[in-house]
N, C-alpha and C positions, 0 to 999 in steps of 0.2 A: 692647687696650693698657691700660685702666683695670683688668683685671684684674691685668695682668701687672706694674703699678705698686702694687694690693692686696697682692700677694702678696710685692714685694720688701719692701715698709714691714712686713706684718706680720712678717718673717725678719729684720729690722733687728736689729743687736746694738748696744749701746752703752754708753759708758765709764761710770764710776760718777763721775756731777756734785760728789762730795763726797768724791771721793777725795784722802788724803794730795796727791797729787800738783799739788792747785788751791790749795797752800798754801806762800803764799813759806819760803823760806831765813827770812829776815828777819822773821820771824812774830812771836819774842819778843823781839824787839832793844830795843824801844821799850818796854817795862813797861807799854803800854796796854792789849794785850789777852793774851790765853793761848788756848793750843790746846789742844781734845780730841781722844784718837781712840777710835775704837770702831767694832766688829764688826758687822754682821748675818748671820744665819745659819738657814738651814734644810735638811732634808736633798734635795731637791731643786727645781729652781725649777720656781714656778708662773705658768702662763698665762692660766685666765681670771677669772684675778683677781691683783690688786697689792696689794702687802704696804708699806706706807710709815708713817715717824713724823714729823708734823710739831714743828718747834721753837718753843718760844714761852718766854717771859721772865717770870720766877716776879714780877718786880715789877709785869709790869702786871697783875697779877687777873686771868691767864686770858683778858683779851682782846686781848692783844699778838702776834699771830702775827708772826712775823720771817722769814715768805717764804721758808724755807727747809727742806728735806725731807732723810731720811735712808732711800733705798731700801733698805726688808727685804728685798722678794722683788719678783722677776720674772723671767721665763727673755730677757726680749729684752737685759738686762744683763749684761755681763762679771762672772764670777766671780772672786773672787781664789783661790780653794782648788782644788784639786784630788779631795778626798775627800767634797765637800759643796759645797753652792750658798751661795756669801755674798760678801760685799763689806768690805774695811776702809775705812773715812770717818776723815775729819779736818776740825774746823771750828774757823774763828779764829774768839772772842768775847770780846767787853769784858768784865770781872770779872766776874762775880752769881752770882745761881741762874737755873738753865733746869729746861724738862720738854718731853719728848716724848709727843708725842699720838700712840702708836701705832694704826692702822688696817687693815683689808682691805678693799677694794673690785671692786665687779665695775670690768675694763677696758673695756665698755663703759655711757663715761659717760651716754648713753641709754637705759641698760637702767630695771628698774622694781627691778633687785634691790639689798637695802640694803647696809649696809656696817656691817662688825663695827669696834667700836672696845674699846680694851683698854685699862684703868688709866693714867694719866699716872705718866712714869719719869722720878724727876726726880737732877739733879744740880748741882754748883757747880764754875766756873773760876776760877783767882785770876791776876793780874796777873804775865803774865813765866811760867809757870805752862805747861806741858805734861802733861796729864793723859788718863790711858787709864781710859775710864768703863765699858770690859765690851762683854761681847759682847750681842746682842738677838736671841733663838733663838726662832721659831715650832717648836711641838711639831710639829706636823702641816700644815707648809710654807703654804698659804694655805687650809685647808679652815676651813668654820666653828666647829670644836670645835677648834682650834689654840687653845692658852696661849701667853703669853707667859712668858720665863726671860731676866734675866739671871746671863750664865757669865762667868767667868773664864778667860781666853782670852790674859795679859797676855805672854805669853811669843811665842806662834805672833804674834798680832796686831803686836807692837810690831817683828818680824824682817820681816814682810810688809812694813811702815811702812816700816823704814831702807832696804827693798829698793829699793820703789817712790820713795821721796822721800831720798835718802841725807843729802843738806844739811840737810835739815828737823832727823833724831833726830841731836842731838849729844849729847845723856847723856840718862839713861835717864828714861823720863817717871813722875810720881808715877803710884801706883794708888792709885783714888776709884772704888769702884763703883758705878754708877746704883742706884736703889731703886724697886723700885715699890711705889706707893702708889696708894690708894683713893680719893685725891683730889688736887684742883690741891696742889703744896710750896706752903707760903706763905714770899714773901719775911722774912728779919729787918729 
């Protein structure tokens, strides 16, 4: 039985936590915050290892993590694409600047093996403010000589959006494309 409970969890598929679709209608009503969306993408999903960017807030100096993650890669997640393994996200945040802390890690967290981390990708939301920040492509899906890229993707991504979240895109969202950079953005 404990196997057969092993075996379903590890076959588990599941929704993408940050997908457009966890994001009211109502999102820009209020001029207090702004929405981004953007892409993850590689050409096929990987298993033993997780591909994920965490969020963090360029004002607090890097030590602000805001508990919040943008899965790149994993195959136990739903794809949005058909011709490639990736996921469109959408996240409501108050004005600033952000950066993602992109990552690979072994999936299991008891292993002894490390975890590659890649440049912080940083970008800005403005109040009232819907913005499509690119797409986040692993070269070589979760292996350790994977780059990171981001693409421009504003057209496929922003059709997948209206698809899944139809209320949310009511006119069409700026493009601001992430950057990477060699270090934390600092806030102005």
């Amino acid at each position: 039985m404990i196997t057969s409970s092993l075996f379903l969890y590890g076959c588990a598929v599941w929704s993408n936590q940050t997908g457009v679709t966890k994001i009211p209608a109502d999102a820009l009503d209020t001029k207090k915050t702004g929405v981004v969306i953007l892409s993850t993408a590689a050409m096929q999903p990987c298993w033993d290892e997780i591909a994920l960017a965490e969020l963090y807030d360029s004002s607090n100096k890097g030590v602000g993590w805001l508990g919040k993650r943008v899965m790149m890669n994993h195959g136990s997640f739903i794809s949005d694409f058909k011709t490639h393994y990736g996921t469109v996200s959408g996240l409501e945040l108050k004005p600033g600047k952000y950066y993602f802390k992109p990552q690979i890690s072994p999936t299991d967290y008891l292993s002894l093996g490390t975890k590659k981390e890649f440049d912080p990708v940083g970008f800005e939301v403005n109040a009232g403010e819907m913005v499509y920040i690119g797409e986040l492509f692993l070269t070589n899906n979760c292996k350790r000589d994977s780059q990171l890229e981001v693409r421009d993707q504003y057209e496929r991504d922003i059709e997948v959006a209206a698809k899944q979240n139809p209320s949310l895109i009511k006119q069409k969202p700026v493009k601001r494309l992430m950057e990477l950079r060699g270090q934390i953005p600092a806030a102005e």
